[in-house]
C-alpha positions in Angstrom: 141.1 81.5 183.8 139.4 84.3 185.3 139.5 87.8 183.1 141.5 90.6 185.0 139.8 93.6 186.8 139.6 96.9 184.7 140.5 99.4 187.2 140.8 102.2 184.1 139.5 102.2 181.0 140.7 105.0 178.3 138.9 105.7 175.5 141.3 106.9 172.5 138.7 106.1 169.8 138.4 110.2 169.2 141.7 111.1 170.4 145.2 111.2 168.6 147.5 108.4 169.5 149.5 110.4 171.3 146.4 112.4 172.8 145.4 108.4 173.9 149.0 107.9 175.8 149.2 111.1 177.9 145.7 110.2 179.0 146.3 107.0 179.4 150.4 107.3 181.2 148.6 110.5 183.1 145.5 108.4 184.7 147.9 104.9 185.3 150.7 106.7 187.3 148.1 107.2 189.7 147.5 103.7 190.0 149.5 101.1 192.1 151.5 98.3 190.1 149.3 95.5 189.0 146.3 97.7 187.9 144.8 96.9 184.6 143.7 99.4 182.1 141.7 99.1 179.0 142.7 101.0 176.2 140.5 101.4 172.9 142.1 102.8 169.8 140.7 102.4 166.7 143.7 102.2 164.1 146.5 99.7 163.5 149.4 102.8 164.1 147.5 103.7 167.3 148.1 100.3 168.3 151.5 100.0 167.7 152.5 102.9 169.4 150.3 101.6 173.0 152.2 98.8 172.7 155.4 100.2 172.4 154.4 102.8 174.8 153.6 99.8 177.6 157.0 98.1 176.6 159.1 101.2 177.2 157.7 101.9 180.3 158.0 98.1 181.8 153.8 97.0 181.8 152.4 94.1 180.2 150.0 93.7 177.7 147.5 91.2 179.1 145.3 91.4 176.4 145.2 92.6 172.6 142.2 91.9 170.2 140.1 93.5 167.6 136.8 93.8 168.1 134.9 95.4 165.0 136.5 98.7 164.1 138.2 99.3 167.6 141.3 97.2 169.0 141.1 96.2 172.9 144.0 96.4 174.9 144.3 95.3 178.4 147.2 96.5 179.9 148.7 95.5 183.3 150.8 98.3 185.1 154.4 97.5 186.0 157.7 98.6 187.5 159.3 101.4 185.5 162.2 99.4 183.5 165.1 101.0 184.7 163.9 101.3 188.7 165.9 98.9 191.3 162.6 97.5 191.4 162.0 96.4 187.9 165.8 95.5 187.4 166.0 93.3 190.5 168.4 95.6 191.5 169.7 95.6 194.9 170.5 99.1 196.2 173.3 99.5 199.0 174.5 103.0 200.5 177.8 103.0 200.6 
């Protein structure tokens, strides 16, 4: 299996965890679905809340491990969860 390509990589190791998600929701928009970013956080809260953060707005974690004193998370931009897209909605004008 061949490791994804890092297209971003956010470093929250200094930052808030909610300093770490507007960078890291901010910098991803930008980005077209599929894109992987690596996020770095270096508490188990700050975790948690990336990973409810991806989950709520319809990416996938690709990747979660601790390394040391930082956790690694590799996360693969989706649909948002509530677009036709994401839904597999079909959308008809009337």
């Amino acid at each position: 299996m061949t490791s994804p390509t890092i297209t971003l990589t956010v470093d929250g190791t200094l930052l808030t965890c909610k300093g770490a998600i507007a960078r890291l929701e901010k910098e991803l928009s930008a980005l077209p679905t599929g894109s992987v970013a690596r996020v770095l956080v270096n508490d188990v809260p700050s975790r948690i809340d990336v990973r409810a953060w991806a989950d709520r707005k319809g990416h996938r974690i690709v990747h979660d491990v601790r390394q040391g004193e930082v956790f690694e998370l590799l996360i693969a931009k989706g649909e948002r969860p509530n677009s036709p897209a994401a839904s597999g909605a079909v959308i008809r004008s009337p």
